[in-house]
C-alpha positions as CSV (number, residue, x, y, z in Angstrom):
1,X,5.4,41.9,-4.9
2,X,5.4,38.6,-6.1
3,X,3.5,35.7,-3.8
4,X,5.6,33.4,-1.7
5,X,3.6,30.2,-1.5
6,X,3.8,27.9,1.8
7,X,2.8,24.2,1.8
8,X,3.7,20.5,3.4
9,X,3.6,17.4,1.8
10,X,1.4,15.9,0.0
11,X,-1.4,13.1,1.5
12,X,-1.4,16.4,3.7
13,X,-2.3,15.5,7.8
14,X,-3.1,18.2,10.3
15,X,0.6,19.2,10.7
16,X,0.5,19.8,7.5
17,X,-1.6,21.9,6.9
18,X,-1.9,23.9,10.4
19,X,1.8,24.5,9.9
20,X,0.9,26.3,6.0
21,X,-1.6,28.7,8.0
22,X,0.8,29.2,11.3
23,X,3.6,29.7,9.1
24,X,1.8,32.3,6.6
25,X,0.6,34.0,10.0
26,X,4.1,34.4,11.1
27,X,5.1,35.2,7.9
28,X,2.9,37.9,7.5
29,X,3.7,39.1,10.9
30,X,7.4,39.3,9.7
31,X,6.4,41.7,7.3
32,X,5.5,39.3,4.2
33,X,2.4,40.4,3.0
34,X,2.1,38.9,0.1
35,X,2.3,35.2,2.4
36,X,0.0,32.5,1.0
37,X,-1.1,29.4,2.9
38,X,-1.7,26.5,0.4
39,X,-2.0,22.6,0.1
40,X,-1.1,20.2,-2.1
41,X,-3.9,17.6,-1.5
42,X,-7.6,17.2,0.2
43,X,-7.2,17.3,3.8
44,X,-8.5,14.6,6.3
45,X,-11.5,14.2,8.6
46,X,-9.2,14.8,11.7
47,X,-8.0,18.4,10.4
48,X,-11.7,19.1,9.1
49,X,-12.6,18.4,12.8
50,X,-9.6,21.5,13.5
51,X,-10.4,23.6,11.0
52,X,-14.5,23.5,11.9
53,X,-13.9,23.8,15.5
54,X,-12.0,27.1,14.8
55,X,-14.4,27.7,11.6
56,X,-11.4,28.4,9.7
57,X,-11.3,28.1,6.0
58,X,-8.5,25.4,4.4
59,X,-6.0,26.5,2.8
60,X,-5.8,27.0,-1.1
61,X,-5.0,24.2,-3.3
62,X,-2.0,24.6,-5.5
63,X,-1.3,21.8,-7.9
64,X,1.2,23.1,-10.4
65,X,3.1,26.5,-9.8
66,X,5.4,28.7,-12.2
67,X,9.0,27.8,-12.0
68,X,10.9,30.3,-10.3
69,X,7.8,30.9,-7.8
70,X,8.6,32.0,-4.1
71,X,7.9,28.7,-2.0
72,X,8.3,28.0,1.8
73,X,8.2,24.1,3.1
74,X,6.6,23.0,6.1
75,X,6.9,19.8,7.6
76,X,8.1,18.2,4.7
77,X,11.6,18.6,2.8
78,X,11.6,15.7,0.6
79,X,11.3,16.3,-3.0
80,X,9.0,13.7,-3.5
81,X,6.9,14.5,-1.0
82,X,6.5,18.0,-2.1
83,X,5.2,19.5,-5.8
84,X,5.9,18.0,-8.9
85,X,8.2,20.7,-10.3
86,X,10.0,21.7,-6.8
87,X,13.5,21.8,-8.5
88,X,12.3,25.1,-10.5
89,X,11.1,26.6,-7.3
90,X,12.8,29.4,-5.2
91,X,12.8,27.6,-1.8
92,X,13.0,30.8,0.6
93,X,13.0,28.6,4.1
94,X,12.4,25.4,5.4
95,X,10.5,24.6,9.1
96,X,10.5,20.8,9.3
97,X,11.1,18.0,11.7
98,X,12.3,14.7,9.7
99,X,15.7,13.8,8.2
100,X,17.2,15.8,5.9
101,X,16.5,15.1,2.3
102,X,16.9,18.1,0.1
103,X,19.8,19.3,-1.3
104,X,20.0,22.9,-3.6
105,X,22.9,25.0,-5.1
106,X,22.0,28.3,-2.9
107,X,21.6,29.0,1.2
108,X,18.3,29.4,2.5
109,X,16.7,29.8,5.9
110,X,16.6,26.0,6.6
111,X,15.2,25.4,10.8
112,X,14.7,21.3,11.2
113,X,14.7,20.0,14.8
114,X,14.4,16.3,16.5
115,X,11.1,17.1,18.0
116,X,7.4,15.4,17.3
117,X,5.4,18.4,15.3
118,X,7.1,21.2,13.3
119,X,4.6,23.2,15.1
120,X,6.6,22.7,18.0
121,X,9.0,24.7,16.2
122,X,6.7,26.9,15.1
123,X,5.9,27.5,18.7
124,X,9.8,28.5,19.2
125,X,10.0,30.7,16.5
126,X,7.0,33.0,17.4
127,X,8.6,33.5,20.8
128,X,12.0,33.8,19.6
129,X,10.4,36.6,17.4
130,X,9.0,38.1,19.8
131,X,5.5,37.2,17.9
132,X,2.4,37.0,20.0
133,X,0.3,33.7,20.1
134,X,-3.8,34.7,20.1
135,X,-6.1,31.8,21.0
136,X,-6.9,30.9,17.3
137,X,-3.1,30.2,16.1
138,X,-2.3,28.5,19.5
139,X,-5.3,26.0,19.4
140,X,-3.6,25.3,15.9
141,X,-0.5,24.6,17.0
142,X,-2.2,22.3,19.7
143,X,-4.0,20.3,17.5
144,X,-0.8,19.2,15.4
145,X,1.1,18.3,18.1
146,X,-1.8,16.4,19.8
147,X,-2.4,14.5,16.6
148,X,1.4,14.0,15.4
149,X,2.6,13.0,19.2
150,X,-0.5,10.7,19.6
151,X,-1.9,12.8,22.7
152,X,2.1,12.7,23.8
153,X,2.3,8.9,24.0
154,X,4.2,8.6,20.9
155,X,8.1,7.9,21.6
156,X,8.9,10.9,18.9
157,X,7.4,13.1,22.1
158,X,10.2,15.6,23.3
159,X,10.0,17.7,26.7
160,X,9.8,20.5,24.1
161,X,6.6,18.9,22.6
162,X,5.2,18.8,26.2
163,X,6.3,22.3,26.9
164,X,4.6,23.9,24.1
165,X,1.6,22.1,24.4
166,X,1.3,23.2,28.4
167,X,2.0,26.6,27.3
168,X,-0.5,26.6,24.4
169,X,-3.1,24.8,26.7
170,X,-3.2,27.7,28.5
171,X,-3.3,30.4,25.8
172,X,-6.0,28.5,24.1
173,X,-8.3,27.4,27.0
174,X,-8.5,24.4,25.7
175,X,-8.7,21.1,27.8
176,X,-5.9,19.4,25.5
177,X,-7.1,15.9,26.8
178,X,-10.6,16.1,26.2
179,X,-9.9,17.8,23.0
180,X,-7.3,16.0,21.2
181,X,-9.1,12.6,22.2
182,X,-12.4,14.0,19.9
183,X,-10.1,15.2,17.6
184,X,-8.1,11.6,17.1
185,X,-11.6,9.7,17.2
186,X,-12.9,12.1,14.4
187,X,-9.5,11.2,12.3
188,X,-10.4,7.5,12.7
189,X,-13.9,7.7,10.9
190,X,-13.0,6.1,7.8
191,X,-16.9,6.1,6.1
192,X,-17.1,7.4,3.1
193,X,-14.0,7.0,2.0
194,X,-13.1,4.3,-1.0
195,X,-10.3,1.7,-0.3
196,X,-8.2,3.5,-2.9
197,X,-8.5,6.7,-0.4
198,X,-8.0,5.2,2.5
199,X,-4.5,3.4,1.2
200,X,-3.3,6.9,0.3
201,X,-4.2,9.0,3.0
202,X,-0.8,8.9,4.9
203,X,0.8,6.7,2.5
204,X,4.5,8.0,2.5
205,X,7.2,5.7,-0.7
206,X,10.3,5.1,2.2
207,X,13.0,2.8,0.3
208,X,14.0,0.3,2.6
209,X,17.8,0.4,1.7
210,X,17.1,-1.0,-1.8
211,X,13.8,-2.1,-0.7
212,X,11.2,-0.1,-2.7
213,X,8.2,0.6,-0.3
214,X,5.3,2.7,0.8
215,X,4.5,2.6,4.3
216,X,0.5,3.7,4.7
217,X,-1.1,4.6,8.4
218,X,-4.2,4.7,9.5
219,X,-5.1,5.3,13.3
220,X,-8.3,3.9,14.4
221,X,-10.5,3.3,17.9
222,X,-10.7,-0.7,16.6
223,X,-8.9,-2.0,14.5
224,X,-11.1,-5.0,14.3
225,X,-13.6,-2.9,12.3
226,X,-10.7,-1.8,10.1
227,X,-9.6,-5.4,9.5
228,X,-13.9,-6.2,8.1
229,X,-11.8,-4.5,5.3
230,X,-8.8,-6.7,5.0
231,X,-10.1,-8.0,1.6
232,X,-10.7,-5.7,-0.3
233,X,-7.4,-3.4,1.4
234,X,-5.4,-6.4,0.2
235,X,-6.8,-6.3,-3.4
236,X,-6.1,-2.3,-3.2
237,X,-2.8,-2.8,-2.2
238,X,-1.5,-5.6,-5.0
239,X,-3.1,-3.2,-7.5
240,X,-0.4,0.0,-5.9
241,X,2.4,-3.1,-5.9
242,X,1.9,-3.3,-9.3
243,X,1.9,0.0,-10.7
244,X,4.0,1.4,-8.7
245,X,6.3,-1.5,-9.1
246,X,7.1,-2.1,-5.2
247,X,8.6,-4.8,-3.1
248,X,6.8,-4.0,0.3
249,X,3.6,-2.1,1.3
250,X,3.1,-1.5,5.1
251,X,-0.8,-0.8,6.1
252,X,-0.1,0.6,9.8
253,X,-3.4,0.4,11.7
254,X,-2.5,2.2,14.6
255,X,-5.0,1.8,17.7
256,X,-5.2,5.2,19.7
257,X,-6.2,4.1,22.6
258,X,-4.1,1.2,23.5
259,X,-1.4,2.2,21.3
260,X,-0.5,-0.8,19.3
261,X,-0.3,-1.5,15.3
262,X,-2.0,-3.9,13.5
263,X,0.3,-4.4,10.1
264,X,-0.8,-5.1,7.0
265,X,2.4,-7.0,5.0
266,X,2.1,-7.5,1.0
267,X,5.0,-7.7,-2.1
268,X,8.1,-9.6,-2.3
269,X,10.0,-8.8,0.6
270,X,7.1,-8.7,3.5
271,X,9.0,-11.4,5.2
272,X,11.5,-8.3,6.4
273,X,8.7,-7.4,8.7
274,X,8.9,-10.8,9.7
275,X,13.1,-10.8,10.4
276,X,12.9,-6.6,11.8
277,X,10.0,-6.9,14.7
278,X,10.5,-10.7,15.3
279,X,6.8,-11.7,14.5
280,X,5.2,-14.1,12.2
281,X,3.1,-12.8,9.8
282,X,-0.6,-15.0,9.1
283,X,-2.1,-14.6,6.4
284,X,-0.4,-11.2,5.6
285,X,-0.7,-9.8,9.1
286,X,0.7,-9.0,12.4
287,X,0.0,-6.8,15.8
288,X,3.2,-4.8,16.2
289,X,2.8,-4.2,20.0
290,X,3.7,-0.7,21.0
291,X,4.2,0.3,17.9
292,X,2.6,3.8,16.6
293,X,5.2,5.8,15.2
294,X,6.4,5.3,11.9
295,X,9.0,7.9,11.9
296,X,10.6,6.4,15.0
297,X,9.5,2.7,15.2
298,X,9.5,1.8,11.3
299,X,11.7,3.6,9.2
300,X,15.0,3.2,11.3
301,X,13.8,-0.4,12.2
302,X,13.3,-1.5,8.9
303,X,16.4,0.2,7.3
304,X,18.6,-1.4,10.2
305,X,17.0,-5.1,8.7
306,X,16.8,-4.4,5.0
């Protein structure tokens, strides 16, 4: 029987890829053996924190696959989020949690819902399956919606969010306060990475209307000791501007703790920033108060102003 391949986005986060190895667990469960987990990118110091805690291996790195290949998408559904060749794919099902952006010619099992984490849904369809949740998978599920939701604080938090994670708290022992705040410090560690990592390790292209632009995020305990970088991101990002021929890029430095965004503005339409949050940008910057979602508090924000 022929593999069916399961992967999220690319620039992968710990959604990401804990929804590839929940997923492939449930799949398996279902009856699909032959259920592969798989990533389309290096995964980040917050979901190497996960996957050591667990001491579970990451999943397999795919970069091409055959056309006509078995694939399932997790938390992504965008094509160019996904793999290069994804319009020769058979797209079996879909688990996601952002707007719709796929279309194909044939019906598939498609399950998007408004909620923070697709493990949220995840969470639902175990149950609804009547699939039982052992510590390992549950402590997974945890993680992503801890480190999507911002330890809940993030306004894409639903009651379901809250649910699972009380629920999953319980199956997986784990103090989910304590926890998730090591986990999100761990994801903020940004040594050893070059500037050309960091600016893509959540960078997400998100036209603006007819505003080409990538909207990057970083989360940190200080952003101060991010900014000791500001030179050289700047220099990083006018290099991405230029090949990539954009008008905006958005650096999102999003403190954890007190739950703010520093913003990092270049190209030629970073005074929308300016008109969409009502702030003045000084030398290419701003502090977006309240702001740590970009889902939520960019995307619709800056689409209303383009």
């Amino acid at each position: 029987m022929e593999k069916t391949y399961i992967f999220g986005h690319k620039s992968p986060d710990t959604d990401t890829i804990t929804s590839s190895l929940v997923m492939c667990e449930l799949e398996k469960q279902l009856g699909n053996e032959n259920a592969v987990a798989c990533k389309l990118g290096n995964i980040n110091k917050e979901t190497e924190y996960v996957l050591n805690y667990l001491k579970i291996n990451e999943p397999e790195l795919i970069e091409s696959l055959d056309d006509e290949s078995n694939v399932i998408l997790v938390d992504h559904n965008s094509p160019s989020e996904s793999i290069d060749n994804l319009e020769k794919l058979n797209i079996k099902k879909i688990v996601d949690h952002h707007k719709i952006a796929i279309e194909t010619s044939y019906p598939l099992f498609y399950r998007a819902e408004p909620v923070g984490c697709t493990q949220t849904i995840l969470f639902k369809l175990f149950n609804e399956n009547n699939i039982e949740i052992n510590e390992k998978i549950a402590t997974l599920m945890l993680s992503a919606i801890i480190s999507d939701t911002l330890l809940l604080k993030s306004p894409t938090t639903t009651q379901d969010d809250k649910d699972a994670v009380a629920k999953l708290a319980e199956i997986s022992g784990v103090d989910y306060e304590k926890y998730g705040l090591e986990m999100l410090k761990a994801g903020t560690d940004l040594s050893g990475f070059s500037i050309d990592e960091i600016l893509s390790l959540d960078a997400k292209q998100i036209d603006f209307k007819n505003v080409k632009s990538i909207v990057n995020q970083v989360n940190t305990a200080s952003i101060s000791d991010v900014l000791e970088m500001k030179d050289e991101l700047e220099k990083g990002i006018e290099k991405i501007i230029e090949e990539e021929d954009l008008d905006l890029f958005m650096l999102l430095i999003t403190d954890i703790v007190n739950s703010n965004s520093q913003v990092i503005v270049l190209g030629k339409e970073a005074d929308l920033v300016e008109k969409a949050y009502g702030v003045e940008l000084e030398d290419n910057t701003a502090l977006l108060e309240g702001v740590v979602s970009r889902k939520k508090q960019v995307v619709p924000i800056m689409t209303k102003n383009a």
